[in-house]
Backbone as CSV, one residue per row, in Angstrom:
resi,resn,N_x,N_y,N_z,CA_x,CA_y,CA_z,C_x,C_y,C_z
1,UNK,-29.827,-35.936,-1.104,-29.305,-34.605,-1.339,-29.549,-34.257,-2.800
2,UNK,-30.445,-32.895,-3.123,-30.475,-32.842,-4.424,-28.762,-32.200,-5.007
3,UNK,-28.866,-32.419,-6.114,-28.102,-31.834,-7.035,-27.775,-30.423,-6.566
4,UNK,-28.547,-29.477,-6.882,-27.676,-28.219,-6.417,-27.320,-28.216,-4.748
5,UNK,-27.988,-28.770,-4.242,-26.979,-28.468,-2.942,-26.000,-29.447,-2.514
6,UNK,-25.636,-30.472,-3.507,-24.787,-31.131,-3.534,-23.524,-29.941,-4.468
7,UNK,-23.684,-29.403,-5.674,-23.000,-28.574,-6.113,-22.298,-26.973,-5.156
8,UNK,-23.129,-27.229,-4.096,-23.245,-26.352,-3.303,-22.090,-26.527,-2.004
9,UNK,-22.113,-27.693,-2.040,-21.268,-28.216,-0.837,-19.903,-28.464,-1.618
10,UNK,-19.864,-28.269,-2.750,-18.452,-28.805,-3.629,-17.868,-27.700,-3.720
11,UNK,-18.377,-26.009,-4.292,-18.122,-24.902,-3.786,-17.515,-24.851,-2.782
12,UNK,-18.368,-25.119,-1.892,-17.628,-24.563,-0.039,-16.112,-25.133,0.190
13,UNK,-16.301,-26.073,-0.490,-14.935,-27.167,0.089,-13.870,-26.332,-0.733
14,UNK,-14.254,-25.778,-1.735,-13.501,-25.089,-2.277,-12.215,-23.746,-2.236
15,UNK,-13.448,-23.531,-0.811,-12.953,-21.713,-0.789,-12.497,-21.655,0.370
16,UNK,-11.232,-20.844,0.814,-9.871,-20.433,1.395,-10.395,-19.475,2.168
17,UNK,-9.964,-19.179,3.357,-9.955,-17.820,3.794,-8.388,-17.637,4.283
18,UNK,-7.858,-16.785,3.887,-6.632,-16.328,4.733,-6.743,-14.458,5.259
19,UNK,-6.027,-14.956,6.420,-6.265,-13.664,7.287,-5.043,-12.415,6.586
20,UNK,-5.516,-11.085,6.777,-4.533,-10.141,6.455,-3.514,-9.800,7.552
21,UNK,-2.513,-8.914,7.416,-1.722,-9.067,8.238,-2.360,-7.584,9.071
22,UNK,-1.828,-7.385,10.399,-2.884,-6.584,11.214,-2.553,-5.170,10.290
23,UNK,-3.814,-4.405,10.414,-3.869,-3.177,9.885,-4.111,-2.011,11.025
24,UNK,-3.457,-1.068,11.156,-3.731,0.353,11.834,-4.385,1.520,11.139
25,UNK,-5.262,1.617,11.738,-5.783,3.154,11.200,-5.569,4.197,11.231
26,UNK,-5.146,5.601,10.712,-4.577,6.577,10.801,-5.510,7.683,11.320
27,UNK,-5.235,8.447,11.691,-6.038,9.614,12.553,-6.737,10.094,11.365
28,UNK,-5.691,10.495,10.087,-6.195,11.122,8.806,-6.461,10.609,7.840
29,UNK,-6.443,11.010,6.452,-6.431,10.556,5.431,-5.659,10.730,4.687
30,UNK,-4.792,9.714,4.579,-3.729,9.817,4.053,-3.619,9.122,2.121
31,UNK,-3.423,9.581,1.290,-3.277,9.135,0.003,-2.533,9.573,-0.878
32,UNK,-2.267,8.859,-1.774,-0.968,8.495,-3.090,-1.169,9.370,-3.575
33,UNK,-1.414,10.695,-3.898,-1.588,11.682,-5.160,-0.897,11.751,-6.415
34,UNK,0.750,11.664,-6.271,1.177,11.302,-7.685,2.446,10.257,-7.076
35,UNK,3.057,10.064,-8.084,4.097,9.651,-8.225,5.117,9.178,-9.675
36,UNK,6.228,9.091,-9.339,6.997,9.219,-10.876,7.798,7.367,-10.635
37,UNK,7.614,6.858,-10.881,8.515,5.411,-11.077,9.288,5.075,-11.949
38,UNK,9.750,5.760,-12.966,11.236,6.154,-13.745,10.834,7.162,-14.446
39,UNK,11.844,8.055,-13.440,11.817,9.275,-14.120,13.008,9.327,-15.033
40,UNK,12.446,10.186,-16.328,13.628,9.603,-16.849,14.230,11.171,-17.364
41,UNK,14.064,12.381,-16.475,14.666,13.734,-16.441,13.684,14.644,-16.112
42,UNK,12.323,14.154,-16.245,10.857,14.709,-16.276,11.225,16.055,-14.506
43,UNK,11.519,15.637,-13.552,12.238,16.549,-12.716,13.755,15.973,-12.105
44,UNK,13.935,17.048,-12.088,15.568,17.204,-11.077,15.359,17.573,-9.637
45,UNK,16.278,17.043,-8.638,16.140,17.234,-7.736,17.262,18.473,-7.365
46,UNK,17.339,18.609,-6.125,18.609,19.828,-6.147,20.353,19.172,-6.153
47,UNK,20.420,17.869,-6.487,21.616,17.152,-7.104,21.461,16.656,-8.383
48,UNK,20.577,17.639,-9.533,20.518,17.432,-10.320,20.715,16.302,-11.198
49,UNK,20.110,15.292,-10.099,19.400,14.091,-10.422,17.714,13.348,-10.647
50,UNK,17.833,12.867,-11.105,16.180,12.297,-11.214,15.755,11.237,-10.977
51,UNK,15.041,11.263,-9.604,15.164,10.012,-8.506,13.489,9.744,-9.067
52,UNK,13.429,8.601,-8.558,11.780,8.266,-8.781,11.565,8.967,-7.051
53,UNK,9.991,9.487,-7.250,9.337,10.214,-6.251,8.126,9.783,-6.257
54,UNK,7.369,10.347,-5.028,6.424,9.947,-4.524,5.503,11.230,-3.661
55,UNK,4.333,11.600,-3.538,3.639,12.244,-2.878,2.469,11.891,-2.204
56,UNK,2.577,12.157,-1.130,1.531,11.705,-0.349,0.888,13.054,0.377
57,UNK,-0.927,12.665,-0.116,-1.523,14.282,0.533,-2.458,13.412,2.019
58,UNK,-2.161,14.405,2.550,-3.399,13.805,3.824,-4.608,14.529,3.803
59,UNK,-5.828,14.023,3.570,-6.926,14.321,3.308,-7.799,14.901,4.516
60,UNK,-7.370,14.431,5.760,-7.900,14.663,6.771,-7.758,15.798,7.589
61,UNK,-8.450,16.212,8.065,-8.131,17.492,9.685,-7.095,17.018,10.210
62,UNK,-7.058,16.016,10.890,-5.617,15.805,11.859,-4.206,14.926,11.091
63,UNK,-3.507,15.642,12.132,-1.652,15.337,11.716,-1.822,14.078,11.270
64,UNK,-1.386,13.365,10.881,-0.919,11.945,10.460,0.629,11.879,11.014
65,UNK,1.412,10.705,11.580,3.014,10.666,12.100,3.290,9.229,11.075
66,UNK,3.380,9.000,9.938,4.037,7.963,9.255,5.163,7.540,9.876
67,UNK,5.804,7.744,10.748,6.992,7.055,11.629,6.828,5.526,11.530
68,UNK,7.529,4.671,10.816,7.296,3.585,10.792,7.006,2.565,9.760
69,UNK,5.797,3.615,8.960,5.402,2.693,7.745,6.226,2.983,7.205
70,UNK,5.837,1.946,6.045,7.163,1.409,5.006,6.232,1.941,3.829
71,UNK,7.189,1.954,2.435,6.725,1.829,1.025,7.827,0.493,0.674
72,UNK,6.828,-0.024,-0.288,7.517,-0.805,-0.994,7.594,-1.140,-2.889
73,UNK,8.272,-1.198,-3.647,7.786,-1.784,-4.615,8.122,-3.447,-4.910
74,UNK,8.570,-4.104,-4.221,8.468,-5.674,-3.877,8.117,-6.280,-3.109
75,UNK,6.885,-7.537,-3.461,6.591,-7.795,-2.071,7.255,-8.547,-1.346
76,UNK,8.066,-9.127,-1.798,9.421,-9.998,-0.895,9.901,-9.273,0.065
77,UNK,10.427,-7.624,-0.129,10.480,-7.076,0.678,9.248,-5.932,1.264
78,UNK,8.654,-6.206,2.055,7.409,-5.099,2.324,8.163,-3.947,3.005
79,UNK,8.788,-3.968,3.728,9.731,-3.036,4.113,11.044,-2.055,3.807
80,UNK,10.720,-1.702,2.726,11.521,-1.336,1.525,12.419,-0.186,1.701
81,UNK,11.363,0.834,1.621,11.653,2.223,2.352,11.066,2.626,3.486
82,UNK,11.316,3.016,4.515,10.861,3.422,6.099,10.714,4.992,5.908
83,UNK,9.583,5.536,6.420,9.407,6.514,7.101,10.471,7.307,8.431
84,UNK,11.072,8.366,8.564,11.253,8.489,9.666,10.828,9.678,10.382
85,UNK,11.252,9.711,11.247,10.390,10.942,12.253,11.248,11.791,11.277
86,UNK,9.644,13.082,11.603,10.293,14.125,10.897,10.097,14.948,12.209
């Protein structure tokens, strides 16, 4: 066995594959456009408070139903905040 494909086989032994967890595809296009993660008065809401926010535009022709998905900002919890039917 030469050398590089001996270096070659030391690589392989090396490398991992792990699977993702299942993914669904959405009818549309759905994406992050802005968002505020401490707001710190920048807007008020109508309880003249200032919540961190989030916007999501759908890019696509058809409806999108987020019923279900989650946001999260930890990944310990992926399920953080839920969607609900609107």
């Amino acid at each position: 066995m030469s050398r590089k494909s001996s270096k070659r086989e030391a690589s392989k032994k090396l490398l991992s594959y792990q699977t993702l967890e299942p993914r669904k595809l959405l009818a549309g296009d759905v994406v992050i456009s802005e968002f505020v993660a401490s707001n710190l008065g920048s807007f008020l809401d109508t309880y003249e408070e200032s919540p961190d926010w989030i916007e999501l535009h759908n890019r696509g022709d058809a409806a999108v139903d987020l019923q279900g998905y989650h946001l999260t900002d930890d990944p310990a919890d992926p399920s953080g905040w839920t969607f609900n039917a609107s």
